[in-house]
PyMOL Python script that loads the backbone (N, CA, C, O; Angstrom):
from pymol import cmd

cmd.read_pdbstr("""\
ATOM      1  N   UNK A   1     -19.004  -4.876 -18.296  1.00  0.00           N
ATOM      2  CA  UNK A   1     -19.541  -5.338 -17.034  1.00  0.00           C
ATOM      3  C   UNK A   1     -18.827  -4.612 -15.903  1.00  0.00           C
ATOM      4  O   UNK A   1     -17.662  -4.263 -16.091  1.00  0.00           O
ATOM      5  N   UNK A   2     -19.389  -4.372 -14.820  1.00  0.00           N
ATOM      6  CA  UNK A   2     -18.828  -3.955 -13.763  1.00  0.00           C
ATOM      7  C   UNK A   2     -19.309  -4.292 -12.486  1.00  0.00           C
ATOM      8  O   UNK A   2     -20.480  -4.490 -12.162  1.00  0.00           O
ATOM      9  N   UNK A   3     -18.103  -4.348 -11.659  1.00  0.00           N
ATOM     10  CA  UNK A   3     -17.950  -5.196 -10.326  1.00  0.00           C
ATOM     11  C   UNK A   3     -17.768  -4.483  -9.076  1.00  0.00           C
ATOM     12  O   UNK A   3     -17.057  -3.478  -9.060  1.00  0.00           O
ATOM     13  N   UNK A   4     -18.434  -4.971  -7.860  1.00  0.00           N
ATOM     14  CA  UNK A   4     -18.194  -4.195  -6.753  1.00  0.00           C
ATOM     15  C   UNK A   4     -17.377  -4.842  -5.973  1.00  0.00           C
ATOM     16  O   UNK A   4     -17.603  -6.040  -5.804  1.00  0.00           O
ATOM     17  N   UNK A   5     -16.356  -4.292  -5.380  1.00  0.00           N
ATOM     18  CA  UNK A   5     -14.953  -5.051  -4.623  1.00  0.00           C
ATOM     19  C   UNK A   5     -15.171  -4.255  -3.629  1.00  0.00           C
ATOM     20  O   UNK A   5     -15.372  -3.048  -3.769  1.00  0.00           O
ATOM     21  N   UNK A   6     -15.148  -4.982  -2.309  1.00  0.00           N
ATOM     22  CA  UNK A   6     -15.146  -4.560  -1.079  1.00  0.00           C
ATOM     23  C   UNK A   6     -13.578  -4.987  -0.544  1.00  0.00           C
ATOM     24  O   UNK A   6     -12.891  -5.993  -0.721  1.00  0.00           O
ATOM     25  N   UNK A   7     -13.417  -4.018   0.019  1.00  0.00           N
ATOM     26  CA  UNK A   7     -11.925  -4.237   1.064  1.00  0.00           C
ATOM     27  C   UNK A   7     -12.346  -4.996   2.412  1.00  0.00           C
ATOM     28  O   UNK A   7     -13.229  -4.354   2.982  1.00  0.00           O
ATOM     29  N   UNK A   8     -11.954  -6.268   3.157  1.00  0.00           N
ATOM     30  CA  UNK A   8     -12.090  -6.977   3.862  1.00  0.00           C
ATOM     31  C   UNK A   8     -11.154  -6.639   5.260  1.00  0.00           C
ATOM     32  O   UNK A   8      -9.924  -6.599   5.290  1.00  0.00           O
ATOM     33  N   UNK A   9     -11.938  -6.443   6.225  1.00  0.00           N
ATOM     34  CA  UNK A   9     -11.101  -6.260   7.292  1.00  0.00           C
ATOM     35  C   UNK A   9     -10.535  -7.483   7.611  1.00  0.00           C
ATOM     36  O   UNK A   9     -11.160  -8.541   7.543  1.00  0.00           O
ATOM     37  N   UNK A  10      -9.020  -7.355   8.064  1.00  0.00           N
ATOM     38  CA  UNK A  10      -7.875  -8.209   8.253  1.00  0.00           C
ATOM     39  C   UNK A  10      -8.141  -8.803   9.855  1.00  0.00           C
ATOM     40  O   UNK A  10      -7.391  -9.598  10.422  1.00  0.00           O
ATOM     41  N   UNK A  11      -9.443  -8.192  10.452  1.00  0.00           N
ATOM     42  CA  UNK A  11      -9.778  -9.492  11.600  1.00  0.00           C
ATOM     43  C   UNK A  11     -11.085  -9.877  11.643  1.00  0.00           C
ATOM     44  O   UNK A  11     -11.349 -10.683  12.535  1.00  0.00           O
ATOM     45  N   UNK A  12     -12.043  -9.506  10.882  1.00  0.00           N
ATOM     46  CA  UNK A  12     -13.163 -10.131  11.188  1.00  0.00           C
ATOM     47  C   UNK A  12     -13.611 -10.408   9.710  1.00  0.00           C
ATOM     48  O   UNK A  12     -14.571 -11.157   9.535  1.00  0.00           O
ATOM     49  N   UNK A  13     -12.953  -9.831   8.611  1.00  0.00           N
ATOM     50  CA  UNK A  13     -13.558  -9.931   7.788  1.00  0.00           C
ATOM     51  C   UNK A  13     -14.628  -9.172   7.096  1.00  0.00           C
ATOM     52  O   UNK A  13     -14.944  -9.385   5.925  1.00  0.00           O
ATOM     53  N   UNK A  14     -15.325  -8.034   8.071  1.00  0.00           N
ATOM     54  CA  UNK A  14     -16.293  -7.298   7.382  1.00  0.00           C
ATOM     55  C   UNK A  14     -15.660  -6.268   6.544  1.00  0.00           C
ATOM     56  O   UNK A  14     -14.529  -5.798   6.666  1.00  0.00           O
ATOM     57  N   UNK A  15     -16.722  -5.941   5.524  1.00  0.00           N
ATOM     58  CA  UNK A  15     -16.402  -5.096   4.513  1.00  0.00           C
ATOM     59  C   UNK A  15     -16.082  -3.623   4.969  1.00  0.00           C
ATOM     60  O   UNK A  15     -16.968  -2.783   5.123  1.00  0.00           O
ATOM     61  N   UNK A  16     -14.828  -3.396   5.157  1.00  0.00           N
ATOM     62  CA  UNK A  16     -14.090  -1.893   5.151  1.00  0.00           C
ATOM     63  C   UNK A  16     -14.884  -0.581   4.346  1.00  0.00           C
ATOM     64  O   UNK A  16     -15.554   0.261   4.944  1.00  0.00           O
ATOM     65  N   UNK A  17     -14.663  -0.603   2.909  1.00  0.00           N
ATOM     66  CA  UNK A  17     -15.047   0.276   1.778  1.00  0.00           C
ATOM     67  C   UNK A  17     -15.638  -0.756   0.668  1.00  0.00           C
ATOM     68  O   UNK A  17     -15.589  -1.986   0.688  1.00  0.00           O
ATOM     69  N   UNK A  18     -16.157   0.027  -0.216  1.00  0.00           N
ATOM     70  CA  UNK A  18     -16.459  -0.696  -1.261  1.00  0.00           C
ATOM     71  C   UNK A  18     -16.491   0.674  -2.765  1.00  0.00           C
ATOM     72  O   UNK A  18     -16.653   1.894  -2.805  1.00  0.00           O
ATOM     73  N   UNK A  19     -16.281  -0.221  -3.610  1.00  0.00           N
ATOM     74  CA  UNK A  19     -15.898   0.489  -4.895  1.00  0.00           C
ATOM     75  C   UNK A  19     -16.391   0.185  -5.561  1.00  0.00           C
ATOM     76  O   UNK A  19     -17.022  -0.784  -5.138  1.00  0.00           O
ATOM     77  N   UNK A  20     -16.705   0.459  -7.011  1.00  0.00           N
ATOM     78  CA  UNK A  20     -17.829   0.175  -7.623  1.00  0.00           C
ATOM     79  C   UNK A  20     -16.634   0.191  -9.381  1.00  0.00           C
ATOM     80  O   UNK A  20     -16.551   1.272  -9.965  1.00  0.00           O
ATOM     81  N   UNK A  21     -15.941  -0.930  -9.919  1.00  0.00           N
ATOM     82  CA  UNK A  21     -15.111  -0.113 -11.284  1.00  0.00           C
ATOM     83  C   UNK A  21     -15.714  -1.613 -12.641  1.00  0.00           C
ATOM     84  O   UNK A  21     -16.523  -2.540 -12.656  1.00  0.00           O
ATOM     85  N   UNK A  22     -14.698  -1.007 -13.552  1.00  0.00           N
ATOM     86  CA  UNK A  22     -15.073  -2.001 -14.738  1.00  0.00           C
ATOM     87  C   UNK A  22     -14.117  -3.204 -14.759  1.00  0.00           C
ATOM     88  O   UNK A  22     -13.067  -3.495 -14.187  1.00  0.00           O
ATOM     89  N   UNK A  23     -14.879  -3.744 -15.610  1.00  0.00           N
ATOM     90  CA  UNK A  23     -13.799  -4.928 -15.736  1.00  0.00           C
ATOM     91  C   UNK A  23     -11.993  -5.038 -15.803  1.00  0.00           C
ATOM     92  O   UNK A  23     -11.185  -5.776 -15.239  1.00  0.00           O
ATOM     93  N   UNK A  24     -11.878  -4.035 -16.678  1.00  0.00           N
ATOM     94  CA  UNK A  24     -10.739  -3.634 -17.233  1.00  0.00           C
ATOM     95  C   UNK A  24      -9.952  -3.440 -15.767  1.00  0.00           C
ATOM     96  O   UNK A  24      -8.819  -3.897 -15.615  1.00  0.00           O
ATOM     97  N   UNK A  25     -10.568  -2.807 -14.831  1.00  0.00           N
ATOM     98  CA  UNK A  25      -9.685  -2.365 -13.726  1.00  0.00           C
ATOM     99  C   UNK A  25      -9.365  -3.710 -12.775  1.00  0.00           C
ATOM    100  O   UNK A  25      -8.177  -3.994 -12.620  1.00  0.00           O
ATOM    101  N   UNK A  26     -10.361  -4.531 -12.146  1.00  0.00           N
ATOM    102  CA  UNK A  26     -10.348  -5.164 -11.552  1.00  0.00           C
ATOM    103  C   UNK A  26      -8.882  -6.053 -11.565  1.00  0.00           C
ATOM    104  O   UNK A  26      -8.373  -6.282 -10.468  1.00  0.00           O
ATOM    105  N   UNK A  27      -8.404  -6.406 -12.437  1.00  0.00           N
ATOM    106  CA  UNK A  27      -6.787  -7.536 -12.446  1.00  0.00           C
ATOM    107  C   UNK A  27      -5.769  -6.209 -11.916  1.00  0.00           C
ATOM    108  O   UNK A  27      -4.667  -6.669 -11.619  1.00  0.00           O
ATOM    109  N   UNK A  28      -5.816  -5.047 -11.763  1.00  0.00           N
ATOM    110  CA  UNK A  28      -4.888  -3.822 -11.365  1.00  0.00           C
ATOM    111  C   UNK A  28      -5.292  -4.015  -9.830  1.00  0.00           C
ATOM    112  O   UNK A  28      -4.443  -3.935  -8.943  1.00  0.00           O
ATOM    113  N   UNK A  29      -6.841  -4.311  -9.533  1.00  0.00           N
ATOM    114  CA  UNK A  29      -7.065  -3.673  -8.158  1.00  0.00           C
ATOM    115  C   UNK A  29      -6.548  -4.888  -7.066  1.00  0.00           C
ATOM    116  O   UNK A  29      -6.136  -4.747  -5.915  1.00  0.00           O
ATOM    117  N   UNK A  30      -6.746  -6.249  -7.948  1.00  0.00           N
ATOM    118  CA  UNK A  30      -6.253  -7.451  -7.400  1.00  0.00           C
ATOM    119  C   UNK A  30      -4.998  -8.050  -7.294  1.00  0.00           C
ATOM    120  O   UNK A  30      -4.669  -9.158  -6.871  1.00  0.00           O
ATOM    121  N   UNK A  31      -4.373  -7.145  -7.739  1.00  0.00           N
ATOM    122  CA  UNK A  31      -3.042  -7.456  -8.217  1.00  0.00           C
ATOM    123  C   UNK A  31      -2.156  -6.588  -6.864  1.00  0.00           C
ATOM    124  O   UNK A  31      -1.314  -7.036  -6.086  1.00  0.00           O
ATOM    125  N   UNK A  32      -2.798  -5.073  -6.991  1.00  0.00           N
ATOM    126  CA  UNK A  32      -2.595  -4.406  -5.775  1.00  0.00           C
ATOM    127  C   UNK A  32      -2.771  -4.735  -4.022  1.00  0.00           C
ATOM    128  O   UNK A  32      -2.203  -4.328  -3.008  1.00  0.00           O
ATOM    129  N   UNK A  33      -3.648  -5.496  -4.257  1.00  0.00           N
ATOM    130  CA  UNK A  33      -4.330  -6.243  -2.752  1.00  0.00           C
ATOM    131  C   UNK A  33      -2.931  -7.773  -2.980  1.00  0.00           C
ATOM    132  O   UNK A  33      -2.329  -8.255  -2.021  1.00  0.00           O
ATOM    133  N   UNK A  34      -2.832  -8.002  -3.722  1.00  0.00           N
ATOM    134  CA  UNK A  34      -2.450  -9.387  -3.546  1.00  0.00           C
ATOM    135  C   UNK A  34      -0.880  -8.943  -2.864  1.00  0.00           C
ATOM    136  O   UNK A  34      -0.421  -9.496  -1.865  1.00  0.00           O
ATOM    137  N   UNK A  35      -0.057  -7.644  -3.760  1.00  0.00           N
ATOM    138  CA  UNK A  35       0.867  -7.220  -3.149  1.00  0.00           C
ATOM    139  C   UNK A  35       1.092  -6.756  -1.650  1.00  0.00           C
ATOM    140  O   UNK A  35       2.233  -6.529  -1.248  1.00  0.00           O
ATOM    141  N   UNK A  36       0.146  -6.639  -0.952  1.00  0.00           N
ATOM    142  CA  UNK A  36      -0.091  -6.133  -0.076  1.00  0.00           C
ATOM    143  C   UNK A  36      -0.675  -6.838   1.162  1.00  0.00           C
ATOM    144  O   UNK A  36      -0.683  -6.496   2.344  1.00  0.00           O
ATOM    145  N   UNK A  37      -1.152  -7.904   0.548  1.00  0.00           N
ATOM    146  CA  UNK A  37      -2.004  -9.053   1.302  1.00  0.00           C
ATOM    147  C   UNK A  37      -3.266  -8.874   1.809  1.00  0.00           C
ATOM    148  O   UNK A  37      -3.569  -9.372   2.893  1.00  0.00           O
ATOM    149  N   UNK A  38      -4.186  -8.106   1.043  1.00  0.00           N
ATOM    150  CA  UNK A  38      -5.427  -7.483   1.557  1.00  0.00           C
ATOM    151  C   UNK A  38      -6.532  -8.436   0.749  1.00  0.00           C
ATOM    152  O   UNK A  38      -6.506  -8.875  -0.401  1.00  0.00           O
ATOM    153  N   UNK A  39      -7.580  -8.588   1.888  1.00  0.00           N
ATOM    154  CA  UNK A  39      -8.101  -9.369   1.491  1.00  0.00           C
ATOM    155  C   UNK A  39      -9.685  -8.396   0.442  1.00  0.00           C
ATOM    156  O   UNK A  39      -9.996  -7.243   0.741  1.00  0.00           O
ATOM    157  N   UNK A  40     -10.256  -9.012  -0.443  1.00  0.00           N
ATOM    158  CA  UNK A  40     -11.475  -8.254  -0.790  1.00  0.00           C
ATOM    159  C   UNK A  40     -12.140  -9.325  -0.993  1.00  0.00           C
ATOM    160  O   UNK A  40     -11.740 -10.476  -0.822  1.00  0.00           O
ATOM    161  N   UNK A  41     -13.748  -8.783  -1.568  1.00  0.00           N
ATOM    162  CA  UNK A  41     -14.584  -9.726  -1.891  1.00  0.00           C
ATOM    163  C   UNK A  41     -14.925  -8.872  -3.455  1.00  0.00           C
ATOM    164  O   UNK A  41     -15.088  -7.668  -3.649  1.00  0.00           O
ATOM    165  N   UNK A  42     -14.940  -9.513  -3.994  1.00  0.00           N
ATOM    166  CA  UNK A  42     -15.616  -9.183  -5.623  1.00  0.00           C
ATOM    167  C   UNK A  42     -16.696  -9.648  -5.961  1.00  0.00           C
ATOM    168  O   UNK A  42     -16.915 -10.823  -5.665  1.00  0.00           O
ATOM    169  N   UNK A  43     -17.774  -8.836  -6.727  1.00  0.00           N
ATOM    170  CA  UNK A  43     -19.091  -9.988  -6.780  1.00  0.00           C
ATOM    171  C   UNK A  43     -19.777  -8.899  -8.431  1.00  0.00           C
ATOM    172  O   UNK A  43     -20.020  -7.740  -8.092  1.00  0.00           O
ATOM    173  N   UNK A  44     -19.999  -9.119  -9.644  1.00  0.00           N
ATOM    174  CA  UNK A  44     -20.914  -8.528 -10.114  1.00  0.00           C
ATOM    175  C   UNK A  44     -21.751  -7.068  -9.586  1.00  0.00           C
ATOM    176  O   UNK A  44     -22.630  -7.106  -8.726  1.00  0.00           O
ATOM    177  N   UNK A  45     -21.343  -5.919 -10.207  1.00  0.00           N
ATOM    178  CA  UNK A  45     -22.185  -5.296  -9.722  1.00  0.00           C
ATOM    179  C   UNK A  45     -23.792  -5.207  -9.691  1.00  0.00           C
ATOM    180  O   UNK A  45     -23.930  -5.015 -10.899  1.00  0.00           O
ATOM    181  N   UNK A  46     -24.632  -5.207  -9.371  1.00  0.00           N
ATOM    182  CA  UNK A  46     -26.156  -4.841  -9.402  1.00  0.00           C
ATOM    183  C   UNK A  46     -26.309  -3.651 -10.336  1.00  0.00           C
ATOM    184  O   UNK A  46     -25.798  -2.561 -10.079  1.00  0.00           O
ATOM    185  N   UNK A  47     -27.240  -3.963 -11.750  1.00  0.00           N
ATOM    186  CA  UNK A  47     -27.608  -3.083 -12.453  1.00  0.00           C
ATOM    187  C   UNK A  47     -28.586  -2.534 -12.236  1.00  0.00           C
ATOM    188  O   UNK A  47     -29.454  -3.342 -11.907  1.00  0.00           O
ATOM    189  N   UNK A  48     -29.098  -1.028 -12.251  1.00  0.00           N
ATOM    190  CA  UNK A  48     -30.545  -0.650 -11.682  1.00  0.00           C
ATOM    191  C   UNK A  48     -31.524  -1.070 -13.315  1.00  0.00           C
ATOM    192  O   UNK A  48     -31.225  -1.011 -14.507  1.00  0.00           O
ATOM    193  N   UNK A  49     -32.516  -1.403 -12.707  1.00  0.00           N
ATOM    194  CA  UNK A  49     -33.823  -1.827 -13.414  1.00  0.00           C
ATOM    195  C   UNK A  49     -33.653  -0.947 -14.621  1.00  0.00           C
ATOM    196  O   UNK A  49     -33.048   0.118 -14.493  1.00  0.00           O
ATOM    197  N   UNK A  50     -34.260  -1.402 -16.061  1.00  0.00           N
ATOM    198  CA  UNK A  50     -34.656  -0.357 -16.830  1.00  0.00           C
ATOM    199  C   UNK A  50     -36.163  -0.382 -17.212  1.00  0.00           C
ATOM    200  O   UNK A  50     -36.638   0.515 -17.908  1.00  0.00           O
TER     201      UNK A  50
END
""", "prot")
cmd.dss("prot")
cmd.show_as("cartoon", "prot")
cmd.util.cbc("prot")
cmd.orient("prot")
């Protein structure tokens, strides 16, 4: 499965960047923000149609 994590701006909240990785990565990328105090949003990525 893979997830899209947006970086959260630290005053309003809107989405900075966004990244697109796998599962596997996500506890590294959250782990990194948490050190740091950055906020993101994570949500399922959108699969295109087959």
């Amino acid at each position: 499965m893979r997830f899209e994590i947006m970086r959260l701006d630290d005053v309003d909240g809107t989405p900075v960047d966004t990244t697109v990785v796998d599962a596997a990565s996500v506890n590294r990328i959250v782990q990194q923000a948490a050190a740091i105090g950055q906020r993101l949003w994570i949500r399922p990525a959108e699969t295109p149609a087959s």
